[in-house]
N, C-alpha and C positions, 0 to 999 in steps of 0.2 A: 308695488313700488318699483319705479321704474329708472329712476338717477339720483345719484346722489346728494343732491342739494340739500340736505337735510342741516347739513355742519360745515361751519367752518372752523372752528374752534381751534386754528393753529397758532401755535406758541412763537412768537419771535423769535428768528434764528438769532443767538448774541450767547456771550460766555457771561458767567455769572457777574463779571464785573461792571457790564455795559449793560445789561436789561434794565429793563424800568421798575418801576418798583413794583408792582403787581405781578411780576414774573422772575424776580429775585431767586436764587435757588438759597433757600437757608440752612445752615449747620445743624440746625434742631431736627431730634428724630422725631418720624411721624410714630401713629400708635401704633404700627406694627412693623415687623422688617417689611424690605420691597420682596426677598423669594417667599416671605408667603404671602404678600401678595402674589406674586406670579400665580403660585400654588394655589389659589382662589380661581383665578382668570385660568389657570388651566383646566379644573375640576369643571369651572361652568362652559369650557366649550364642552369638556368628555360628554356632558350632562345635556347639555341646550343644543350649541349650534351646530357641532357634529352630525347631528340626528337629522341636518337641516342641508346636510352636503358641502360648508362651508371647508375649506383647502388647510391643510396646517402648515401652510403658508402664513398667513394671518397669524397664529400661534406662533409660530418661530421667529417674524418681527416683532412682534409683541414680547417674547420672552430674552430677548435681547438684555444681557446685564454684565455687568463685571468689563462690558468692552469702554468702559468710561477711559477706562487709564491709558487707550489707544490712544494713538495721534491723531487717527483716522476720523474719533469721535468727539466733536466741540460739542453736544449736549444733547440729552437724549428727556422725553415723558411720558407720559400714559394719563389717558383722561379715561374717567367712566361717568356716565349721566343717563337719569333717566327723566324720559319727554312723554308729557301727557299732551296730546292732538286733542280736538275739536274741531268740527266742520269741515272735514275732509270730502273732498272729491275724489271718485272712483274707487280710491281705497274706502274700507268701513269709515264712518265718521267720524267715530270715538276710537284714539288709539292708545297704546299706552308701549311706548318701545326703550329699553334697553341701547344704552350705545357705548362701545368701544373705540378708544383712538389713541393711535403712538403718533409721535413726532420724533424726527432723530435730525439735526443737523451736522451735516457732514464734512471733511475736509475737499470734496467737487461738490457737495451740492446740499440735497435736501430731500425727504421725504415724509409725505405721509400717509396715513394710513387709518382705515376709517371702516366700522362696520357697526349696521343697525340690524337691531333683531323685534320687528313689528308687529304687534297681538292687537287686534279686536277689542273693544270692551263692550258690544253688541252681542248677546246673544242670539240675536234675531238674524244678526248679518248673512246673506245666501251665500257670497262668497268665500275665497279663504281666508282664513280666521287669524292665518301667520303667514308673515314671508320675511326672506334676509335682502340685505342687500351689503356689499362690501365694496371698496376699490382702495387702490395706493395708487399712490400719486408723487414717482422719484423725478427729481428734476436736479440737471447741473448747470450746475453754475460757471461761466465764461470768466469770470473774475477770480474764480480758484483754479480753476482747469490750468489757465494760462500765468498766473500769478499778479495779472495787473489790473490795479482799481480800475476797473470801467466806469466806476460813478460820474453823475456830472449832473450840476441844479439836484432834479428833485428824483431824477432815475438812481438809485441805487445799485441796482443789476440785472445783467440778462442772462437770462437761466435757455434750459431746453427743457421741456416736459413732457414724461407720458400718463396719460391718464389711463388705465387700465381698471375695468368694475365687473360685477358681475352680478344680477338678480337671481331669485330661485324660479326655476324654470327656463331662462335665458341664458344668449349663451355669450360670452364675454363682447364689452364692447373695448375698443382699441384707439383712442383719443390722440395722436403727439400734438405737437404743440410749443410755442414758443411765450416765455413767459418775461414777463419786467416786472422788479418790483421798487417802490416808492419810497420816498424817505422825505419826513418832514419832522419838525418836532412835537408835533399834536398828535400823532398816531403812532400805534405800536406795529405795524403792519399795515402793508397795503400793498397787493398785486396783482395783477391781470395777466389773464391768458389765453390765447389766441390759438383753438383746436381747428383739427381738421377731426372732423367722425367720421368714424370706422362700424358702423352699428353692427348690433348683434346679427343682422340680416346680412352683413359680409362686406358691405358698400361704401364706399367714399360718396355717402348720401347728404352731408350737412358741416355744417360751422357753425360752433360756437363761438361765445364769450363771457369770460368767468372771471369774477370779480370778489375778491376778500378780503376782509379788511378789520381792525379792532381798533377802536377807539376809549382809550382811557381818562375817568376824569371824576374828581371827588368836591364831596360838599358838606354839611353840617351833617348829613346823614350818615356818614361812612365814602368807600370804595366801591366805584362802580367803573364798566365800561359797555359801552354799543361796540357788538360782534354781529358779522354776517355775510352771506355770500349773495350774486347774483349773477343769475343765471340767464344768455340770452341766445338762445339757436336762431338762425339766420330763415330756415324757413326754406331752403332749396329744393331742387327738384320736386316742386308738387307738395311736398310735407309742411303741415302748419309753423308757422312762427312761437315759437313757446318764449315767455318769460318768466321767470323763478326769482322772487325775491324773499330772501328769510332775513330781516335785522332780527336779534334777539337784544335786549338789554339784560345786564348780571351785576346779583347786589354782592362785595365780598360779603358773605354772611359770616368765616369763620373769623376774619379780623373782627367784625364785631363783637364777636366775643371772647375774644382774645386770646385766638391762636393764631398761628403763620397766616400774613395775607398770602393771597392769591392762590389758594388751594380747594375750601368750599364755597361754593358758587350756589345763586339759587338766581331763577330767572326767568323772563315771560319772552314768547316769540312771538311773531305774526308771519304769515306766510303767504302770501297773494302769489297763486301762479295763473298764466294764462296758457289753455290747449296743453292741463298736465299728460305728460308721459306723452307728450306730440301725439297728444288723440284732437279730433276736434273740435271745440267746443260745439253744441247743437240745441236749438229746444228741446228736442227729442234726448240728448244725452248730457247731459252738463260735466266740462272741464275745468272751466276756469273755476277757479276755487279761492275763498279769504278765510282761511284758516287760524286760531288760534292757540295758544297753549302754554305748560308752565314747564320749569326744569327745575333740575339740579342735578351739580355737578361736583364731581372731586379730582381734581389735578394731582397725579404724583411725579415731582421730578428732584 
């Protein structure tokens, strides 16, 4: 596993009175407290990802609580899902991975934060059977920095980003980046982002452009929304052009059965990448990939 594109599953920066209703934060307790959740997500890094060289870095964002009543913090979540793959390229075919992800929006800006943990379901696979992959992604924002709406038509704001990741066995990559995000009333999100790469090789080798976005919208059936990212490297100096598309679509599963929307999720993805992990595509070696697969998900905020 070589970038993150795996998620975009970011939560609309907004205080509980402006979010839309699928992101509503509600007064009802969930079934257990959040410190033992923590106490859960701490136990399974001692256990899993530890073992995997992952930073307690990742832990210490993640165990972020009690700062609610700052100033500092306008809303904070933690998502966990797990993704069953098929028809993978380079990686095993069949996967079956575990994901972690906080969101915190902040008084300058925004952040998130994302790690997957990748298993096999190949016994036959010759290669490795497991690998991580993690990044955060803090960005600030020009419109809190400075105090003044920048908005104007359908920009809502211009942030500054770093993208910072890291795979097992590799060694970190170093993204900045300048970001705008969109506003209309049919989406709950929508932003792009304009990197300069810094690869693990040490080099100002490439540009990208990264795209996310969630779409909500219901019918006779319940609550649903289309979420996904898209990923496009520019392809410089000599290196393949990659593209990375993941839409996922997500059914609220627990409103239907009548508990707080916007919390259990259950969901199918597709994934078309082209020249994955900017290897390059070849008869002799196949990258491009049309991948499939299902989720579920649980949001606590």
């Amino acid at each position: 596993m070589r970038r993150g594109t795996f998620v975009l599953l970011v939560l609309k920066t907004c205080n509980t009175k402006s979010c839309p209703p699928n992101f509503v934060t509600s007064k009802r307790s969930f079934p257990f407290s959040y410190t033992t959740y923590l106490a859960i997500v701490r136990h399974w890094f001692d256990t899993r990802l530890k073992k995997n060289g992952l930073p307690a870095m990742l832990l210490s964002l993640l165990a972020i609580n009690q700062a609610q009543a700052s100033n500092f913090v306008n809303f904070q979540s933690i998502d966990t899902s797990l993704y069953m793959q098929f028809e993978n390229q380079v990686d095993p075919q069949k996967t079956i991975s575990p994901i972690l992800e906080a969101f915190g929006d902040y008084s300058i800006g925004d952040m998130y934060v994302y790690s997957i943990w990748q298993n096999s379901l190949q016994s036959d696979y010759q290669g490795d059977k497991s690998t991580y992959y993690y990044k955060f992604v803090p960005r600030v924002s020009l419109s809190k920095v400075t105090g003044n709406d920048l908005s104007f038509g359908p920009v809502k704001d211009i942030l500054f980003a770093q993208w910072v990741a890291k795979t097992k066995g590799i060694d970190y990559d170093y993204f900045p980046g300048i970001s705008i995000d969109w506003q209309a009333s049919w989406i709950s999100w929508l932003r792009t982002i304009f990197y300069f790469e810094n690869n693990a090789k040490g080099s100002w080798n490439d540009q990208r452009i990264h795209i996310d976005y969630g779409i909500p919208f219901n019918n006779r059936l319940g609550d649903f929304r289309v979420v996904g990212t898209f990923d496009y490297t520019l392809g410089l100096h000599g290196q393949p052009e990659t593209i990375d598309f993941k839409p996922e679509l997500h059914y609220d599963l627990g409103k239907s059965l009548g508990h707080q929307p916007g919390h259990l999720w259950i969901g199918i993805v597709l994934n078309p990448i082209k020249n994955k992990y900017k290897i390059r595509d070849t008869p002799y070696y196949q990258t491009d990939q049309f991948s499939y697969g299902i989720s579920i998900r649980y949001s606590f905020f």
